[in-house]
C-alpha positions in Angstrom: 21.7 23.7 2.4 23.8 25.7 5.2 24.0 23.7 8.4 22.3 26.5 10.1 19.0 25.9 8.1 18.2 22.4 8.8 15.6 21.5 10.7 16.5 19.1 13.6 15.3 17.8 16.9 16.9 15.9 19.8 14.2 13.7 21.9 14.4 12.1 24.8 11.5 9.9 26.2 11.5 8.0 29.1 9.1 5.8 31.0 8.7 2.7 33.3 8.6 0.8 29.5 10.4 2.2 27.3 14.3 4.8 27.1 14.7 6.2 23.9 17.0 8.3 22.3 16.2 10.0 19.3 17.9 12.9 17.0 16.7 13.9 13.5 17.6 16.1 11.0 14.5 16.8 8.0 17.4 17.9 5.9 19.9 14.9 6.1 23.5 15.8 7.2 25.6 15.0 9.7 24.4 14.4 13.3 26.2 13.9 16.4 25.9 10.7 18.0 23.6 10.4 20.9 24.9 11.6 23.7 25.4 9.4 27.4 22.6 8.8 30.2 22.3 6.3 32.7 20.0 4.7 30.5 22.6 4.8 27.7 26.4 4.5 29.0 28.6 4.9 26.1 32.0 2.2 27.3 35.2 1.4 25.3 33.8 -2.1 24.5 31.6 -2.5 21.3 30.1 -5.8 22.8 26.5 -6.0 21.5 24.1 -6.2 24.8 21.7 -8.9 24.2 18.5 -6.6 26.0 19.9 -3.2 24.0 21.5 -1.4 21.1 25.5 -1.4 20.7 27.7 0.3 23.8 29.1 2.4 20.8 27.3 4.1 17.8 29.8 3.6 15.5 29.5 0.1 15.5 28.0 -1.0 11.9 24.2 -2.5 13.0 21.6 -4.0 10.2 20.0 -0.6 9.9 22.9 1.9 9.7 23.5 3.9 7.0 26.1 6.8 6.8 27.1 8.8 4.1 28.1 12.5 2.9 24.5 13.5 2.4 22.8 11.4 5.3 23.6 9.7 8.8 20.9 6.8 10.0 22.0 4.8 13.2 18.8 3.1 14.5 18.4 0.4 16.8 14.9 -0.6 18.9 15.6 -3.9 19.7 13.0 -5.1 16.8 14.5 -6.1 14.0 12.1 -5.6 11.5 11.0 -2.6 12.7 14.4 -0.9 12.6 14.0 -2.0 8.7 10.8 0.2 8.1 12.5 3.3 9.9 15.6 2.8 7.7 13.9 2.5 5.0 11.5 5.5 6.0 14.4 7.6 7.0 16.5 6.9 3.5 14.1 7.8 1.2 12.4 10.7 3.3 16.3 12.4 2.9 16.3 12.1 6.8 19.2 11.9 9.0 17.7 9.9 12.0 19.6 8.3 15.0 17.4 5.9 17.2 18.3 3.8 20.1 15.8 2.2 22.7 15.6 -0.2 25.6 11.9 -1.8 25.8 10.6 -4.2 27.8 10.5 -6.6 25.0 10.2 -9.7 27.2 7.3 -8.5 27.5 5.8 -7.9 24.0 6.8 -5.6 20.9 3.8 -3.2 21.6 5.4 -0.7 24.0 8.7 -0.3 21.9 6.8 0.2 19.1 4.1 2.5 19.9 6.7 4.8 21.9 9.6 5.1 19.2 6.8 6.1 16.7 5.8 8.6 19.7 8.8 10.1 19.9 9.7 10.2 16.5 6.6 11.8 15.8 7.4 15.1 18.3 10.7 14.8 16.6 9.3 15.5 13.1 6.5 18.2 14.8 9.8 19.9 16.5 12.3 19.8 13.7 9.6 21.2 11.6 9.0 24.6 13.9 6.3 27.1 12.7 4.0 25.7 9.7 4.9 28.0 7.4 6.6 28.3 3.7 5.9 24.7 3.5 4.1 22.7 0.6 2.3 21.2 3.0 0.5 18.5 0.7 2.7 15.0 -0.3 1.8 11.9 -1.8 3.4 9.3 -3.7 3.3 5.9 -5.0 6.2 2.7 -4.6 6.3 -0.4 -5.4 8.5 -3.3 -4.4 8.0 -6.0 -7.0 4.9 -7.6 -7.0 3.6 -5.1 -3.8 2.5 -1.6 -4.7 1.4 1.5 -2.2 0.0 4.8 -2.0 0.8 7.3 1.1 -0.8 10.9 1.3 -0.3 13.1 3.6 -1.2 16.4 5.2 0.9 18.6 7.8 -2.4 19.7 8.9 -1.9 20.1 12.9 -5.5 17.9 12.5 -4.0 14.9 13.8 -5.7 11.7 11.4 -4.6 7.9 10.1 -6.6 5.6 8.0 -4.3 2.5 6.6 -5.1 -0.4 5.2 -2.5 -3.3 5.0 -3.8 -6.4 4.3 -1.2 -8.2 5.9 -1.9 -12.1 5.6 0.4 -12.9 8.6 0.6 -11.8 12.2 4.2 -11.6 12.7 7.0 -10.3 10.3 10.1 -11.2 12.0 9.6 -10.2 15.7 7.0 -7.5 15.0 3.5 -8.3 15.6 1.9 -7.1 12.1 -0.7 -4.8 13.7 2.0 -2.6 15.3 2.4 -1.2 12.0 -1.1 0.2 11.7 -1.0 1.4 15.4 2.9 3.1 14.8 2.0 5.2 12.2 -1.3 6.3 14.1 0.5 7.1 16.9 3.4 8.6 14.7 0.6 10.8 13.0 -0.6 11.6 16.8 2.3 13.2 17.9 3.0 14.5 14.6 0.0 16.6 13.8 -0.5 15.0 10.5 -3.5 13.7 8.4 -1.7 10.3 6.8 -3.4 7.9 4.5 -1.3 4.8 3.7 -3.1 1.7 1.5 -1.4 -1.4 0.4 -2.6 -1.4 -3.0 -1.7 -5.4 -4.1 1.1 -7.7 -3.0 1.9 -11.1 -2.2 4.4 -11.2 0.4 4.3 -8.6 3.6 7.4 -7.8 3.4 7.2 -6.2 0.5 4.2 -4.9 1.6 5.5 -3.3 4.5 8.2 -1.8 2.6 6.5 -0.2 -0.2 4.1 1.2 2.3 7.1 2.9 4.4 8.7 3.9 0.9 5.6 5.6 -0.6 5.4 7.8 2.9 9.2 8.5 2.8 8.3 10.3 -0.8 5.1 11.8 0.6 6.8 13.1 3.9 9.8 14.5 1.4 7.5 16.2 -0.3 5.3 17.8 2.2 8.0 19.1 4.1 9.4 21.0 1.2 10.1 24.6 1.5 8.7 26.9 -1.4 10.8 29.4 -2.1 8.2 32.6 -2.3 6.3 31.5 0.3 8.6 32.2 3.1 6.5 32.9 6.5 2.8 32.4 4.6 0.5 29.8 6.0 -0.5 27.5 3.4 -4.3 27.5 4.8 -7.7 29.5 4.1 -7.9 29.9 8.0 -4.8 31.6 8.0 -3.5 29.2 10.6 -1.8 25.4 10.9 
């Protein structure tokens, strides 16, 4: 696909709780790195900051991923939630770059909610005008013993049932329901009807992850372009 037809956004967010930076490309590829604020000085050192993400971007972090087809640098401050997007982000065919400072001493809630936020008027931008699109995905992944389902709708009818099951209430540093209320809030900002179920699994992990994977397909798919249907809206009413 020619650089020139990808669909990207660039995001900024920032409030009294959380700074994020946030750049996405639907179609993989290159991105640039994020560029400096005053919330985020780039410096010659690549000294890890204990309340933020590395001072440079090309230092290698647990969820950082680049190759010729995709580029994912992501770092919230949550481990385990840096995870999901990776994971989200590699199998969607994403290019995603992420950084944020929360107020973690705090709790997890604020980071979370607002990174799925602003990832979800990253998707809603990068996307543009509903049109040509297959609109509809849905898939099915498992991760051993854990299997999930995730369907969804770019719909501009803004809607998310889940269903989990988590047995714990953390994984890692993420409080367990954060995971529910970051995909509703993704699904918010995104103008998407998303269904995600946990279908069996032992270990929440897994669980997690399988849930992320199955929407990575589903999101993959949705976002498809048909070739024929350039410009049509893929609804009765004419209109998404």
């Amino acid at each position: 696909m020619a650089p020139s037809n990808r669909r990207t956004a660039n995001i900024t967010r920032n409030t009294n709780e959380t700074k994020i930076q946030l750049s996405l490309s639907l179609d993989g590829g290159a991105l640039d790195l994020l560029p400096p604020t005053a919330e985020f000085e780039n410096h010659e050192s690549e000294n890890e900051s204990p309340e933020g993400p590395p001072e440079v971007q090309t230092t290698k972090t647990h969820a950082s991923q680049i190759t010729t087809s995709q580029h994912i640098w992501i770092w919230t401050g949550i481990g385990f939630l840096d995870h999901m997007l990776h994971a989200w982000a590699k199998h969607a065919g994403w290019s995603l770059r992420i950084r944020c400072r929360g107020d973690l001493a705090i709790d997890d809630h604020h980071t979370t909610e607002d990174t799925f936020l602003t990832l979800g008027t990253a998707f809603t931008t990068a996307l543009g005008p509903r049109t040509g699109l297959a609109r509809f995905g849905y898939a099915y992944a498992p991760l051993d013993e854990a299997l999930s389902r995730a369907v969804l709708d770019i719909s501009s009818r803004p809607f998310f049932v889940g269903d989990f099951g988590f047995k714990g209430p953390m994984m890692g540093n993420l409080n367990t329901q954060m995971i529910h209320h970051g995909l509703g809030s993704w699904a918010q900002n995104a103008g998407v009807t998303l269904h995600v179920d946990v279908l069996k699994g032992e270990n929440d992990h897994h669980r997690a992850e399988s849930a992320f994977k199955a929407l990575a397909v589903a999101c993959r798919m949705a976002c498809e372009r048909v070739v024929g249907r350039e410009g049509e809206v893929v609804s009765t009413k004419g209109v998404l």
